[in-house]
N, CA, C and O atoms as a GROMACS GRO file, in nm:
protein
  528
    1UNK      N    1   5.870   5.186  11.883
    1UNK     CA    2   5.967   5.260  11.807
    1UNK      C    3   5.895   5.355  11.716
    1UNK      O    4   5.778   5.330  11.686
    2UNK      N    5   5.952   5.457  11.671
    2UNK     CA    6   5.908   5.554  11.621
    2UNK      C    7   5.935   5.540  11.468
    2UNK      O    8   6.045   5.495  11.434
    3UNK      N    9   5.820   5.584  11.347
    3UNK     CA   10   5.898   5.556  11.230
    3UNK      C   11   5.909   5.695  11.158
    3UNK      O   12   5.804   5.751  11.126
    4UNK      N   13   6.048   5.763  11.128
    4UNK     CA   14   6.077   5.851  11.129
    4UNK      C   15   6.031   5.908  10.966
    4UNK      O   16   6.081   6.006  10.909
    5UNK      N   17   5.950   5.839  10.926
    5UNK     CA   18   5.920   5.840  10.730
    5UNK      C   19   5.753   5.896  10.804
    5UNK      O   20   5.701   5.976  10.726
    6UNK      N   21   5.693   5.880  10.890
    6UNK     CA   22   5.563   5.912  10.933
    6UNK      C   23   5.508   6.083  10.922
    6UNK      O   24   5.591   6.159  10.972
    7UNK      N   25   5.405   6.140  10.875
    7UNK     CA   26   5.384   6.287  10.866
    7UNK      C   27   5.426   6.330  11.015
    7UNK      O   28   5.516   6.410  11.040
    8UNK      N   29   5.331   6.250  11.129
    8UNK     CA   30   5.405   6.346  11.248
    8UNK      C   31   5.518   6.345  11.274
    8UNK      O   32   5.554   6.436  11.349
    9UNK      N   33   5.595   6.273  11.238
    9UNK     CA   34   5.783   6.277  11.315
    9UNK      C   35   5.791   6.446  11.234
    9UNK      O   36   5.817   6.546  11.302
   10UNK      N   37   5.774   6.451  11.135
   10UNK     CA   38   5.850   6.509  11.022
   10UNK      C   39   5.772   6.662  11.084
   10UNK      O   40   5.844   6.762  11.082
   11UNK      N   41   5.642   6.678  11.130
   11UNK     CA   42   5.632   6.833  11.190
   11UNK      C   43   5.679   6.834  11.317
   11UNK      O   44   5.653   6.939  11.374
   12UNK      N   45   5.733   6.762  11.376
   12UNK     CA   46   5.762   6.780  11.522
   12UNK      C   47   5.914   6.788  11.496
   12UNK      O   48   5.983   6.853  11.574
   13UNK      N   49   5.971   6.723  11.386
   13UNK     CA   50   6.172   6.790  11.362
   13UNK      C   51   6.124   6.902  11.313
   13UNK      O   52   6.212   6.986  11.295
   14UNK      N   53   6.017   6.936  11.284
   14UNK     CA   54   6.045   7.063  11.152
   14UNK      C   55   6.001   7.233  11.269
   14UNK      O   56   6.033   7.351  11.256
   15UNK      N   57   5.924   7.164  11.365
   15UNK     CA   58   5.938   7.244  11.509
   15UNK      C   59   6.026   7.294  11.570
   15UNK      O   60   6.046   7.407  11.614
   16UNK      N   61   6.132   7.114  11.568
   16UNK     CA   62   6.252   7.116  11.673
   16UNK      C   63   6.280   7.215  11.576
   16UNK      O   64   6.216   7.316  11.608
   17UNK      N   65   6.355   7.237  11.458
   17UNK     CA   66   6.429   7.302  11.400
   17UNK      C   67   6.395   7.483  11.435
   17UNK      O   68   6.462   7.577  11.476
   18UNK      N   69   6.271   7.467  11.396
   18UNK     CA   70   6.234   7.620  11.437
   18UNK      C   71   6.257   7.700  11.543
   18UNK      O   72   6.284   7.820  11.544
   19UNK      N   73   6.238   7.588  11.672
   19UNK     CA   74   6.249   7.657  11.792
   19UNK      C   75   6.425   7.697  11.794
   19UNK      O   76   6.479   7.799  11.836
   20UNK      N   77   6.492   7.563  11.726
   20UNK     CA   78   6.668   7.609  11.741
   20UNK      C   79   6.698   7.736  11.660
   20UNK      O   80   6.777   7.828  11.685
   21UNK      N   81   6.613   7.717  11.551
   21UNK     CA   82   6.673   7.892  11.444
   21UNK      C   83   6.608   7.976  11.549
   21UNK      O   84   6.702   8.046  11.584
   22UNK      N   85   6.508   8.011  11.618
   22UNK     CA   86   6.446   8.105  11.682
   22UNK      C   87   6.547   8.114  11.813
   22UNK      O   88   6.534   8.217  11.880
   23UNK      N   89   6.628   8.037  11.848
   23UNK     CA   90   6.715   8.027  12.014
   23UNK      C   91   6.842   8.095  11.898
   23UNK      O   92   6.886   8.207  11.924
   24UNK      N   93   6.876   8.048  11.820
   24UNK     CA   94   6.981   8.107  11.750
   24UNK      C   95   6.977   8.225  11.736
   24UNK      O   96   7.049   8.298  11.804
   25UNK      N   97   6.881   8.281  11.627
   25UNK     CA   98   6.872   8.446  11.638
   25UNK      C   99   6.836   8.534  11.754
   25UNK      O  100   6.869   8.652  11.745
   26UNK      N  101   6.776   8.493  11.858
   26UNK     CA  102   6.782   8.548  11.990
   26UNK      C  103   6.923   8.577  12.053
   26UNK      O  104   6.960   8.676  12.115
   27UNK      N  105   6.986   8.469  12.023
   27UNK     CA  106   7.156   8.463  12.091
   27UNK      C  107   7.235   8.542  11.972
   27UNK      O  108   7.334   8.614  11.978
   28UNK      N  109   7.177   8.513  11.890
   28UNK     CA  110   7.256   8.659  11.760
   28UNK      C  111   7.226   8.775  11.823
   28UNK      O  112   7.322   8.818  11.887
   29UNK      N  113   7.105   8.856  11.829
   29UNK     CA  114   7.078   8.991  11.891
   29UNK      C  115   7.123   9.018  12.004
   29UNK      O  116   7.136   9.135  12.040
   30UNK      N  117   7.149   8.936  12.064
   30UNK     CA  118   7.225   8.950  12.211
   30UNK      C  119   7.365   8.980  12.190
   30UNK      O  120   7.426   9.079  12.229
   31UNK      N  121   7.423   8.853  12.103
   31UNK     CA  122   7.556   8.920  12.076
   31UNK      C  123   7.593   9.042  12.007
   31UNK      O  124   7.690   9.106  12.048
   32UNK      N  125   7.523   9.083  11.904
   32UNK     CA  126   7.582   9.231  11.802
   32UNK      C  127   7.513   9.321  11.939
   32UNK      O  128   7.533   9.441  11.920
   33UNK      N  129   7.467   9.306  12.017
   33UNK     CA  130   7.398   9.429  12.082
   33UNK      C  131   7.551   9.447  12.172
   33UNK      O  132   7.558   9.534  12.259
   34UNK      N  133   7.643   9.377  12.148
   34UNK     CA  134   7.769   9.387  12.255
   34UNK      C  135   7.905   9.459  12.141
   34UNK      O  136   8.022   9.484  12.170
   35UNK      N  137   7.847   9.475  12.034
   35UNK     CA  138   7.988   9.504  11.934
   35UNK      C  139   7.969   9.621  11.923
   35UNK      O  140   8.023   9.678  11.828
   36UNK      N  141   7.880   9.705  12.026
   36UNK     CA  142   7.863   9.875  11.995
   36UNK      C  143   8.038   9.946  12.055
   36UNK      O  144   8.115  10.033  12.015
   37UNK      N  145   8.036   9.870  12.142
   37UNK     CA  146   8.181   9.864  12.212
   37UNK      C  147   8.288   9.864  12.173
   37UNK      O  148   8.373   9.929  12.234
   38UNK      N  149   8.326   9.784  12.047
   38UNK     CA  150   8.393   9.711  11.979
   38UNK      C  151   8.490   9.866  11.898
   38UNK      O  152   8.612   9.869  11.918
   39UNK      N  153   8.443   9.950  11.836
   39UNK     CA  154   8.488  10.065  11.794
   39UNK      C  155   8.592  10.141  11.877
   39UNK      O  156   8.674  10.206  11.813
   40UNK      N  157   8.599  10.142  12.018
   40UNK     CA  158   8.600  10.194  12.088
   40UNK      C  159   8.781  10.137  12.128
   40UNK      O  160   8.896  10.181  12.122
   41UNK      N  161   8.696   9.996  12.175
   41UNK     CA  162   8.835   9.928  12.170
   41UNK      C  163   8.893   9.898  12.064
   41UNK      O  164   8.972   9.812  12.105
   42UNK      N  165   8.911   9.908  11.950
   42UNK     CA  166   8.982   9.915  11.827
   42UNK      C  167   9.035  10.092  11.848
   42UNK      O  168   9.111  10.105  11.753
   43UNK      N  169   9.034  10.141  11.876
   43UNK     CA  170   9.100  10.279  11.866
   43UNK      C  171   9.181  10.293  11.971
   43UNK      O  172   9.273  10.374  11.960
   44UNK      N  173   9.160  10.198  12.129
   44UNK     CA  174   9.227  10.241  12.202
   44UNK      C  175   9.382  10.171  12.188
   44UNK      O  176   9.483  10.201  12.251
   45UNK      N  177   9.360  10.047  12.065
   45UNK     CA  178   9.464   9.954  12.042
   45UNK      C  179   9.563  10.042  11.966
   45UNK      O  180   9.684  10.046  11.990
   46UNK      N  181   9.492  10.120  11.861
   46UNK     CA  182   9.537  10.198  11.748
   46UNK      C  183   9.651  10.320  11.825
   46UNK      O  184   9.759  10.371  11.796
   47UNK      N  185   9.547  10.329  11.941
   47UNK     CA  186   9.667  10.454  11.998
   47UNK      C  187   9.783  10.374  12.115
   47UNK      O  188   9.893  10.420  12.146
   48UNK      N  189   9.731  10.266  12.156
   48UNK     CA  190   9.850  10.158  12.226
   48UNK      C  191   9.993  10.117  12.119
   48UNK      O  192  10.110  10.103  12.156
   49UNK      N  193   9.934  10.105  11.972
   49UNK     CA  194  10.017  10.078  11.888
   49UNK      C  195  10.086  10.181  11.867
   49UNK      O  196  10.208  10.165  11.871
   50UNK      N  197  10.039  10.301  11.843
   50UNK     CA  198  10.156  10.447  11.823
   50UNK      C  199  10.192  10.473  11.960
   50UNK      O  200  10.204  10.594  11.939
   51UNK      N  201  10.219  10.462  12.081
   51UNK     CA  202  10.264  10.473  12.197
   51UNK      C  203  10.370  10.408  12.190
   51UNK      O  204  10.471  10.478  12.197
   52UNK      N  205  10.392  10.261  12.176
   52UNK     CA  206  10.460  10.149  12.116
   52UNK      C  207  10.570  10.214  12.033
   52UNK      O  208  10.678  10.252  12.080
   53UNK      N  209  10.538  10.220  11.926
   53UNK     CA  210  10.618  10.306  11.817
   53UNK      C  211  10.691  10.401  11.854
   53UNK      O  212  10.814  10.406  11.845
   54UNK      N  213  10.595  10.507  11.914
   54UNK     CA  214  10.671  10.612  11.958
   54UNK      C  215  10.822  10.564  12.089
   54UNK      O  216  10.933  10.616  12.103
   55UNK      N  217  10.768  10.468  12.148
   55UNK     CA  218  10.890  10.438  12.284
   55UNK      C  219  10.972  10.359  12.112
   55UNK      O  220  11.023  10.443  12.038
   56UNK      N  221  10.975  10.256  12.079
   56UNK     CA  222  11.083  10.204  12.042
   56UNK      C  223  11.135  10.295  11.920
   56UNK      O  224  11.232  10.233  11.875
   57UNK      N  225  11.120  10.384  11.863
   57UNK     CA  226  11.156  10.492  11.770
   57UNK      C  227  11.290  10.572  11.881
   57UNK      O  228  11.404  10.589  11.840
   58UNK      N  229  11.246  10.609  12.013
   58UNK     CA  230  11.290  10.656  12.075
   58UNK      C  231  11.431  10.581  12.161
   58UNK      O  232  11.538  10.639  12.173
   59UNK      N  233  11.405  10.452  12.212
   59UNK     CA  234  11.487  10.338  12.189
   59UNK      C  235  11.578  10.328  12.117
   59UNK      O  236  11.694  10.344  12.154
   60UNK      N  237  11.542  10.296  11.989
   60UNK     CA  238  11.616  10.288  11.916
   60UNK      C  239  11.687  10.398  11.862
   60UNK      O  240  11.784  10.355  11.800
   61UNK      N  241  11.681  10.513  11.859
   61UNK     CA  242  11.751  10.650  11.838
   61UNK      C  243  11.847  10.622  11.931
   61UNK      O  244  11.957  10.573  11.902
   62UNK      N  245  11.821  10.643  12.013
   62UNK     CA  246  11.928  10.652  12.146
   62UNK      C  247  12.049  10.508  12.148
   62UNK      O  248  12.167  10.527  12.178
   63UNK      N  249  11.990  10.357  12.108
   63UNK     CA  250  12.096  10.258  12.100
   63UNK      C  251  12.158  10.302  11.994
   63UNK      O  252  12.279  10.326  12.003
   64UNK      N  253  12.074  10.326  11.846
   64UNK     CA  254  12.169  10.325  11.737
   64UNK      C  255  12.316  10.476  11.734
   64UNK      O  256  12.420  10.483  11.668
   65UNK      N  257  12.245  10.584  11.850
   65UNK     CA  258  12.349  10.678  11.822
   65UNK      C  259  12.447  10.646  11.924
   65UNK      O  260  12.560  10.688  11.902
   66UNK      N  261  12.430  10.587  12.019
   66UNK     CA  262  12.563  10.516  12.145
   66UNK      C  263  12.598  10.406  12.055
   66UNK      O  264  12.676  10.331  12.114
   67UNK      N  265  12.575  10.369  11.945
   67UNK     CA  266  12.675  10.224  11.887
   67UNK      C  267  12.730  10.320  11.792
   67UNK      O  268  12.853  10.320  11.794
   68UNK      N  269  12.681  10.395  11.716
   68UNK     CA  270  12.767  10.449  11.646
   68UNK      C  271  12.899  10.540  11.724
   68UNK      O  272  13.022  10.531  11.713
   69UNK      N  273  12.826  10.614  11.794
   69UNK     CA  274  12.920  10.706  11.907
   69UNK      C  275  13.047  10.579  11.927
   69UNK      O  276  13.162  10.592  11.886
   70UNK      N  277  12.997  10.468  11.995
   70UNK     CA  278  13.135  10.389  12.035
   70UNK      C  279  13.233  10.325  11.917
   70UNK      O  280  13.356  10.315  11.919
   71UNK      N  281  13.149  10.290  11.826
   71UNK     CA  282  13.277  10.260  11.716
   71UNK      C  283  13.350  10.384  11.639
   71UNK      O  284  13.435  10.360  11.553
   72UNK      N  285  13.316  10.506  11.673
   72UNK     CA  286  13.390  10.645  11.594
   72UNK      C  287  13.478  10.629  11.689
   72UNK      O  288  13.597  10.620  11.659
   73UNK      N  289  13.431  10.623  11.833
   73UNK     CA  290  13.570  10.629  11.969
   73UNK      C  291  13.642  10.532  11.943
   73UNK      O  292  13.754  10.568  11.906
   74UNK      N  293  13.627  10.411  11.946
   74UNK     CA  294  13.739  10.310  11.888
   74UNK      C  295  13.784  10.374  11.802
   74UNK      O  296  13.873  10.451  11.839
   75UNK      N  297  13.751  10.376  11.670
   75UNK     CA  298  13.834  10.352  11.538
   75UNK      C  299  13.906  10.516  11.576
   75UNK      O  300  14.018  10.528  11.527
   76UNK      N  301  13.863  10.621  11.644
   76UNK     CA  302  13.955  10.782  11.625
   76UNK      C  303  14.007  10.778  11.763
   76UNK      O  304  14.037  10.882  11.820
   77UNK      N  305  14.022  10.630  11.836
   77UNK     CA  306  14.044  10.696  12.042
   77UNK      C  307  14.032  10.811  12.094
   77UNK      O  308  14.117  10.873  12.157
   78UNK      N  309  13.909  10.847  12.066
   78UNK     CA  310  13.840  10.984  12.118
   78UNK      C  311  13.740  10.950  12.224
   78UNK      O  312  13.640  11.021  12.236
   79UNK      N  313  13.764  10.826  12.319
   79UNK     CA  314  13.648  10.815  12.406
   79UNK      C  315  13.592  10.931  12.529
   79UNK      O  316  13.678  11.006  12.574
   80UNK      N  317  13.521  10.937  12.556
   80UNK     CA  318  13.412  10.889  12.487
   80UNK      C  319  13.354  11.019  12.442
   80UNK      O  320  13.234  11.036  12.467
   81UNK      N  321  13.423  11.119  12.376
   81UNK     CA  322  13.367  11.230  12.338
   81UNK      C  323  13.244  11.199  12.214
   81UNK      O  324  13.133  11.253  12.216
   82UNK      N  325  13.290  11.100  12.105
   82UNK     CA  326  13.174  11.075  11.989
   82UNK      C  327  13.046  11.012  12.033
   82UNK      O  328  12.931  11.050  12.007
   83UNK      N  329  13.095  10.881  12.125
   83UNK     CA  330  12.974  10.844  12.230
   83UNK      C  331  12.860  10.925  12.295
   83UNK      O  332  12.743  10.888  12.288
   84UNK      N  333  12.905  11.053  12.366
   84UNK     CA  334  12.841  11.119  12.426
   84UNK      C  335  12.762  11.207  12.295
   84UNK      O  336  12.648  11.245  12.322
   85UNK      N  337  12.810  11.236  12.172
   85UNK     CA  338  12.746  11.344  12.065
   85UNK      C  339  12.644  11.264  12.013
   85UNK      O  340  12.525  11.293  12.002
   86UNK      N  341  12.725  11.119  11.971
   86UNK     CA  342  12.615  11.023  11.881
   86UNK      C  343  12.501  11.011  11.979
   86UNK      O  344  12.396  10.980  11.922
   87UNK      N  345  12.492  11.026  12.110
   87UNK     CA  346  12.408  10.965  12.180
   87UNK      C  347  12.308  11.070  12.171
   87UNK      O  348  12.186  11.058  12.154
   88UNK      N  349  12.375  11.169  12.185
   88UNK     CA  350  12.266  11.315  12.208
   88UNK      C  351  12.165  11.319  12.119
   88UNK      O  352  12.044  11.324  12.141
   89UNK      N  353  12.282  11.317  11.919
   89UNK     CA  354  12.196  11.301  11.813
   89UNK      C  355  12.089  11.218  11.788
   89UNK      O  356  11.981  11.250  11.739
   90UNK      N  357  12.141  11.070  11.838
   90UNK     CA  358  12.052  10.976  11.853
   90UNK      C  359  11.877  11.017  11.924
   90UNK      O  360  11.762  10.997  11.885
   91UNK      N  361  11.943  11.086  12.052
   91UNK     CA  362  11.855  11.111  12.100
   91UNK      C  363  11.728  11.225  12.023
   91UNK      O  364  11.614  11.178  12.019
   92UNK      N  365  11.739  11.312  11.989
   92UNK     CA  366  11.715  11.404  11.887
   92UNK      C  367  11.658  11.370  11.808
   92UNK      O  368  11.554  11.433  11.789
   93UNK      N  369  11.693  11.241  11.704
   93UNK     CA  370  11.636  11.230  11.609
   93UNK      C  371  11.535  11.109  11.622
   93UNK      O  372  11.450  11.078  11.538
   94UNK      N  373  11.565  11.037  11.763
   94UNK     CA  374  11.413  10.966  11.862
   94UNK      C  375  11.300  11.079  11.871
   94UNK      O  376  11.184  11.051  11.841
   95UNK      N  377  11.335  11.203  11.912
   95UNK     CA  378  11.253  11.306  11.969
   95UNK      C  379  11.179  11.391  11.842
   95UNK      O  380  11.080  11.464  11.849
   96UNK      N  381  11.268  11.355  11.716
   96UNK     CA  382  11.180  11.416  11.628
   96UNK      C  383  11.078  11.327  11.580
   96UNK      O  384  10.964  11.373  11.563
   97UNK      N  385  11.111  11.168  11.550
   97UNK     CA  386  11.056  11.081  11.519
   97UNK      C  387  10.915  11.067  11.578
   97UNK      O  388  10.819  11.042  11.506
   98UNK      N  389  10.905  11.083  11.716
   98UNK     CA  390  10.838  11.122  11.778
   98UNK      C  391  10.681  11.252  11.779
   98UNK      O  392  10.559  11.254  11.793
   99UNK      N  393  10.788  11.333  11.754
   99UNK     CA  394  10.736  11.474  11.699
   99UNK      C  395  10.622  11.428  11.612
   99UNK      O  396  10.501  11.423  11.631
  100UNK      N  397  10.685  11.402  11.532
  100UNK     CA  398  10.618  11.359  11.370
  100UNK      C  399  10.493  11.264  11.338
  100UNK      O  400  10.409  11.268  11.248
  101UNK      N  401  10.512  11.176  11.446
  101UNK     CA  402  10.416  11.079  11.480
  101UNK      C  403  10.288  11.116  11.541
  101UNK      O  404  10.180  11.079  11.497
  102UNK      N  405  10.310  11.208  11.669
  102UNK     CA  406  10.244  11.295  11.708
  102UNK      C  407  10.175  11.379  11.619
  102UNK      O  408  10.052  11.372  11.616
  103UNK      N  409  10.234  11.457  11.546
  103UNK     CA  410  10.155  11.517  11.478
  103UNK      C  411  10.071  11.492  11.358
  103UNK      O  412   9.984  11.564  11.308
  104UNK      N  413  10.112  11.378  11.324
  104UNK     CA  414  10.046  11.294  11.203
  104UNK      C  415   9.891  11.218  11.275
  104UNK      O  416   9.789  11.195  11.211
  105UNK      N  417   9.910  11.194  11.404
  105UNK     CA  418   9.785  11.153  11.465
  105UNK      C  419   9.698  11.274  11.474
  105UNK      O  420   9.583  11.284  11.432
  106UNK      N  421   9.772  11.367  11.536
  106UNK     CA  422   9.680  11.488  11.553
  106UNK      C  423   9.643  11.516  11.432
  106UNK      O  424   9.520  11.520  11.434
  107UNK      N  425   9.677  11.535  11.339
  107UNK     CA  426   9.646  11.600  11.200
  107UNK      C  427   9.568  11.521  11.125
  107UNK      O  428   9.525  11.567  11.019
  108UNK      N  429   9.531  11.372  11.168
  108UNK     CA  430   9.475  11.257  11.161
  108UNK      C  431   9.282  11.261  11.172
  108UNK      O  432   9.183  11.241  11.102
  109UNK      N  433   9.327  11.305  11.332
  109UNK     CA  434   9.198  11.334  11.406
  109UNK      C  435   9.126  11.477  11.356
  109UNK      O  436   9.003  11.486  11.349
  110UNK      N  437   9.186  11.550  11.333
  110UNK     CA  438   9.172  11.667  11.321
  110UNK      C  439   9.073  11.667  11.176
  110UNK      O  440   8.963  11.718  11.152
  111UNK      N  441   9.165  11.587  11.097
  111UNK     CA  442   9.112  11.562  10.970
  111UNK      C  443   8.958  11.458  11.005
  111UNK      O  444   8.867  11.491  10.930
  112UNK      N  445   8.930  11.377  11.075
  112UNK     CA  446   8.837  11.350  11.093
  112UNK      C  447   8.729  11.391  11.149
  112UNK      O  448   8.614  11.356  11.119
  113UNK      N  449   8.766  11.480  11.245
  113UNK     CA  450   8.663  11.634  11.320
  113UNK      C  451   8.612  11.659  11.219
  113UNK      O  452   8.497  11.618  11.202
  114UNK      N  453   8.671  11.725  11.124
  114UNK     CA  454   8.637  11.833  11.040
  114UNK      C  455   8.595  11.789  10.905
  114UNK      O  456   8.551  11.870  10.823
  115UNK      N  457   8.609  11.661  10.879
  115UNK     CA  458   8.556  11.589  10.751
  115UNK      C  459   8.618  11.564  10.674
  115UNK      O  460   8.556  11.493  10.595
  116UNK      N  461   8.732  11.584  10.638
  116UNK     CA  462   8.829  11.652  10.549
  116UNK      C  463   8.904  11.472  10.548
  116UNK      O  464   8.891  11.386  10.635
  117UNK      N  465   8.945  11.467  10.479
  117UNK     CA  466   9.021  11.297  10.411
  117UNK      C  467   9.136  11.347  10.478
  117UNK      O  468   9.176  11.463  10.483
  118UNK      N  469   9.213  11.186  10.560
  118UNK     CA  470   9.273  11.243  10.589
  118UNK      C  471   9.449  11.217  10.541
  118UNK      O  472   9.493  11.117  10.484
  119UNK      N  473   9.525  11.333  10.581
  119UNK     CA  474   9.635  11.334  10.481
  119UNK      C  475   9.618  11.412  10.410
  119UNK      O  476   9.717  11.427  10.339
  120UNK      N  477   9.538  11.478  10.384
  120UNK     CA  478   9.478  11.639  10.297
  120UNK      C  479   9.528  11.736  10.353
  120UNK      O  480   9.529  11.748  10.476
  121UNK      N  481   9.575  11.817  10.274
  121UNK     CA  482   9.618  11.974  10.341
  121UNK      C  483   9.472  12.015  10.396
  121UNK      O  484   9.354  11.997  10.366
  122UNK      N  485   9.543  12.076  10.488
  122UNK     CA  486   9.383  12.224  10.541
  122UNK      C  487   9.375  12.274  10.471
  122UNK      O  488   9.446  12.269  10.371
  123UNK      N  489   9.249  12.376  10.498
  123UNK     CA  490   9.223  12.452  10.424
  123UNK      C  491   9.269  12.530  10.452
  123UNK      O  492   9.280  12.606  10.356
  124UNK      N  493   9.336  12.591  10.589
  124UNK     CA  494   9.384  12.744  10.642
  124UNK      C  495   9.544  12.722  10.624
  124UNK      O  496   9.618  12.820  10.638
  125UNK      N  497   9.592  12.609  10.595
  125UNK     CA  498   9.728  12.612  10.580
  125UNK      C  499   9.820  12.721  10.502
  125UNK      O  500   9.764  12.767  10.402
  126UNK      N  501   9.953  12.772  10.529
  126UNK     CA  502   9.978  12.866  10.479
  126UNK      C  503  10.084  12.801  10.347
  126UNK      O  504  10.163  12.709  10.330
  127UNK      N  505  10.024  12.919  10.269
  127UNK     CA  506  10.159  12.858  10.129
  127UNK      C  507  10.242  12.848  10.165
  127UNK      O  508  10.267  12.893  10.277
  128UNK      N  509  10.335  12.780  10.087
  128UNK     CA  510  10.506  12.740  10.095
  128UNK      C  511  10.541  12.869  10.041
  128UNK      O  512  10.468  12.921   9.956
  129UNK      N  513  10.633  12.917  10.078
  129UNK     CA  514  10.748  13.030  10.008
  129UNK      C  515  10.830  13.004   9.962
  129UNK      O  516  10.931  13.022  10.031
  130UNK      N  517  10.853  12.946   9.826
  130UNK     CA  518  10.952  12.895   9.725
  130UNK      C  519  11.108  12.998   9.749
  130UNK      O  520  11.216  12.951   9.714
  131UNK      N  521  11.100  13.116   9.800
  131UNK     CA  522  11.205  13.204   9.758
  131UNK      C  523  11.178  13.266   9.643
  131UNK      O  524  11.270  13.305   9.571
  132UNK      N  525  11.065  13.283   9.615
  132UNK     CA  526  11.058  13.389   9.422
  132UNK      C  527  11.068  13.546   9.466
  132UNK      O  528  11.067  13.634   9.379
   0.00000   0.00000   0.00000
């Protein structure tokens, strides 16, 4: 039997140990050498998520203006003339929702091209015209 209080036990764990931290950080560098990737797919989620958005924005424009459309036709028995308007509007204001989203990404990226924080006016943007 081995007596584990002895000088040699104690450099031969103190080995074992070394060789495991040395297998450890080997299998560390291996792994971060795989998270160069990782950026990449985080952005493609970012734009899966506004795709997302954009369909149920659009979705939902279109259900909420056919429910409204059908209860104006009930309550005025105008079927389905309000149905068919609410639906259109609905639709419309999916398509701007849309719009907006779109362009907030673009204006996003754009802002990151160019350095600029983003959510910052441009620099080439044109003044507002108050009416003075």
């Amino acid at each position: 039997m081995s007596d584990h209080g002895s000088p040699g036990s104690r450099q031969d764990g103190a080995r074992e140990t070394g060789k495991r931290l040395d297998d450890f950080e080997s299998r560390l560098r291996e792994a971060r050498k795989g998270q160069d990737a990782a950026p990449a797919a985080r952005s493609s989620h970012r734009e899966m998520g506004l795709a997302y958005r954009v369909m149920i924005e659009m979705v939902v424009g279109l259900a909420f203006g056919a429910g409204i459309g059908w209860m104006l036709d009930s309550w005025l028995g105008t079927r389905p003339l309000a149905m068919v308007a609410m639906t259109l509007l609905g639709f419309a204001a999916g398509l701007r929702n849309a719009w907006r989203t779109s362009r907030s990404l673009a204006n996003d990226a754009r802002a990151a091209a160019g350095g600029q924080q983003a959510g910052a006016p441009r620099q080439d943007a044109r003044p507002k015209d108050d009416g003075i």
